[in-house]
Residue, then its C-alpha position, 0 to 999 in steps of 0.5 A: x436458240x432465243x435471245x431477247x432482243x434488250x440483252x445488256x451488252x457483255x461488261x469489258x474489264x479493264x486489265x491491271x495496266x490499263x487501271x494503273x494508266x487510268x489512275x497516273x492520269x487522274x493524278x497528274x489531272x489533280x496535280x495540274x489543277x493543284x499548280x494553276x490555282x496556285x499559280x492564280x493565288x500567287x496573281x492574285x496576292x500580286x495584285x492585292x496591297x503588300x502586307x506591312x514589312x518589318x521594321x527593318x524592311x521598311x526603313x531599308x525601303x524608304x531610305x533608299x527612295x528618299x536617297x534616289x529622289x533627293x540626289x538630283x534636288x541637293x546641290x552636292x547630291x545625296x552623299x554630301x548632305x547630312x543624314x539622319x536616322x532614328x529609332x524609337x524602341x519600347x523596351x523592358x526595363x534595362x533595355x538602354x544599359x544593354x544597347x549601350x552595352x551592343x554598340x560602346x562596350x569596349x570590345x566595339x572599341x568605342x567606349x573611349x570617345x562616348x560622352x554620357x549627358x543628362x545623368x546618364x540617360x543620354x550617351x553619344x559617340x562616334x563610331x568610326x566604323x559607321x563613318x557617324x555619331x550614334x547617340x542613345x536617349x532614355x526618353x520615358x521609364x516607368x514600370x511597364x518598361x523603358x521608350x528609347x531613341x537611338x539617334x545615328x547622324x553622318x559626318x558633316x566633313x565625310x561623303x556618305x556612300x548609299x551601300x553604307x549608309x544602308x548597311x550602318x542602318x541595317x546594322x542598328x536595326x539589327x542590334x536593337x532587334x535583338x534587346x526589343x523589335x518593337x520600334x519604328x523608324x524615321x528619317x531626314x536628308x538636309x542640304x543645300x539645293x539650287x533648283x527653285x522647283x525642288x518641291x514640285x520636281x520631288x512631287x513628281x518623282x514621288x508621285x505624292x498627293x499634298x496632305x498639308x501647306x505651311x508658308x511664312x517669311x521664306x519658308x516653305x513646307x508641304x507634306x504629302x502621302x505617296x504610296x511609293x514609301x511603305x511607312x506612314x503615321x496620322x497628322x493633326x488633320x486627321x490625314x495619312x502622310x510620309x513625305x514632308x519637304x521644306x524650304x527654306x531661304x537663309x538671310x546672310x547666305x542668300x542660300x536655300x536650304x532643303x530638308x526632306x523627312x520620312x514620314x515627316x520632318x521632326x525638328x532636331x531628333x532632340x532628346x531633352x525631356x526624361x520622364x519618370x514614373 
């Protein structure tokens, strides 16, 4: 018999088992590069800038690294210096009745000790739960809604504990999300320090970069951008700052007083002026 010598080879099929075998293993192939991409995105996204938390976050963030660094500047530590945290919301109109509702309504067990000033637009209390007075201002109403700051200070004559003063801010914010959650926050530490290099000890902690110097007849203020604090607003400069430190020597104490400011230092948190369109 003639075979031709460019005979093809006989084709060998593969048996049922053989093809299930083939395909697990092609899944298990597309599965395993599925993993290591992500597992390379999530690297990545590590590597890449966070994204803006929320308001919330963001205020938990900076206060617990504005407590750690002025703890070893205040003369009696971070829980006996006075505390300040505020609040700007935009809201709808009404906005100010339903807060006031939130936190001095007479279930709160509050409404006894509330003072109401300037006719009605700026009510203060103490809340012994919150160990501090909160005070809720109508700073701009007109027809596209109501600008409202929710101001909370601790007792001047009470010791304030991290844990708490953490949870009465998360509490706040937690409120006034539910009426808007469109707000930002700030805020500032103030005390009394012994350390003549407070200024340049805080820099270092906070690896901050100077933005802005003021110096005149015993005070001292700088402000300065860290990356280390996640909130941030523009100065007059045109520059990005959300650290400001101020000194201050007191005449008739012979003391020297530190205030510390996230994103910067704004006088008294004051109230005074109401507009009305």
């Amino acid at each position: 018999m003639y075979i031709p010598k460019n005979t093809p080879p006989a084709r060998h099929r593969m048996s049922a088992k053989q093809r299930a075998k083939q395909t697990k293993t092609g899944i298990m192939l597309a599965f395993l590069v599925i993993l290591i991409c992500a597992v390379w995105a999530m690297w990545q996204a590590d590597r890449e800038p966070k994204e803006a938390t929320s308001a919330e976050q963001l205020l938990q963030h900076d206060l617990a690294a504005l407590w750690l660094w002025s703890d070893d500047q205040m003369k009696s530590s971070s829980e006996g210096a006075q505390w300040s945290i505020r609040w700007n919301v935009t809201g709808k109109e009404g906005a100010m009745e339903e807060l006031n509702k939130l936190f001095f309504s007479a279930e709160q067990g509050n409404a006894s000790s509330m003072l109401v000033q300037n006719e009605g637009k700026t009510i203060t209390g103490v809340i012994p739960s919150y160990g501090g007075q909160l005070s809720i201002s109508l700073t701009q109403a007109d027809s596209h809604g109501e600008q409202i700051m929710v101001l909370f200070e601790t007792s001047p004559s009470e010791m304030t504990k991290k844990n708490r003063l953490l949870q009465v801010t998360a509490d706040v914010s937690a409120q006034i999300a539910r009426i808007s959650p469109a707000f930002t926050s700030s805020m500032k530490v103030q005390g009394y320090t012994d350390n003549s290099q407070a200024i340049q000890r805080l820099v270092r902690l906070s690896d901050a970069k100077s933005v802005d110097h003021y110096e005149d007849k015993g005070t001292i203020s700088d402000m300065f951008y860290t990356r280390m604090l996640q909130s941030a607003i523009m100065v007059e400069n045109g520059k990005t700052a959300n650290f400001q430190i101020a000194l201050h020597k007191e005449t008739n104490s012979d003391q020297t007083s530190l205030t510390i400011g996230v994103p910067v230092i704004t006088g008294e948190y004051s109230a005074n002026t109401i507009e009305s369109q």
